[in-house]
N, C-alpha and C positions, 0 to 999 in steps of 0.2 A: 209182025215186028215184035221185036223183046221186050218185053218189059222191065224197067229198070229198076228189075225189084231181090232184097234181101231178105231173105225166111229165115225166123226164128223157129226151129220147130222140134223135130223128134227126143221125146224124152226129157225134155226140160218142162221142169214147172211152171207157172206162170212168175214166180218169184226169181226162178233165175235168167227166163228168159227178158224179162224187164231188163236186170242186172246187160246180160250181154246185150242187148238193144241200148243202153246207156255206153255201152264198152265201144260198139259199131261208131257211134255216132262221134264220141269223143275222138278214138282213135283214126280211123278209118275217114273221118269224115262225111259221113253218109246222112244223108235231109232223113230227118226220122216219117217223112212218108214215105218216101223208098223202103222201108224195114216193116214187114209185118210180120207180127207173131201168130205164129200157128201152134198147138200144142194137139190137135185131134190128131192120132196118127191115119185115118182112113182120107184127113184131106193130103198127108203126106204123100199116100200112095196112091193119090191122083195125080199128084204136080209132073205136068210135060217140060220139058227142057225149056222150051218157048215162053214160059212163064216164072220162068225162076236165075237167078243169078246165082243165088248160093244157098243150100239148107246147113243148116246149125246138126248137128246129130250128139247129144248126150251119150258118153260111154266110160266104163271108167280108164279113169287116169292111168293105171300102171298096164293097160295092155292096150291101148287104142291100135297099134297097127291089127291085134289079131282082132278086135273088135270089130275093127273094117271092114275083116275079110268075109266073120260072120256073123253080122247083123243083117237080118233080113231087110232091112230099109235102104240100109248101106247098099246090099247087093243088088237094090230095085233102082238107087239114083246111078249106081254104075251100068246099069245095063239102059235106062233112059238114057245117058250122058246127061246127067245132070249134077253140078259140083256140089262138095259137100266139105263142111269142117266141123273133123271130129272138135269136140268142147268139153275139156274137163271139167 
């Protein structure tokens, strides 16, 4: 079964991942134990589909679709199917 869980993770600081964990909650609605932050990218690149609802992926601002295409992280939650938002 899924877990009904929201990752803070790649490439973000612990400063800004606070920040968007603060953002989830307000916005989104989401119980701040639902939201863990992750910032190690080697647990990044263990997370299976079954354990994640969504990863956070740090990139910059003015090119995120082609960031998408080539960030290695990016290319490993797309070939798990696991979802991701880019976060300026």
């Amino acid at each position: 079964m899924k877990n009904n869980q929201i990752i803070i993770a790649y490439g973000l600081t612990q400063e800004e991942a606070t920040a968007v964990h603060r953002h989830l909650i307000s916005t989104m609605g989401c119980a701040s134990k639902n939201i863990t932050i992750i910032t190690d990218p080697a647990a990044i690149f263990s997370l299976r589909a079954s354990e994640v609802n969504l990863v956070g992926v740090k990139a910059h601002a003015t090119n995120q679709q082609q960031w998408s295409k080539l960030m290695p992280v990016c290319q490993y939650l797309k070939a798990n199917n696991i979802k991701f938002q880019i976060i300026k």
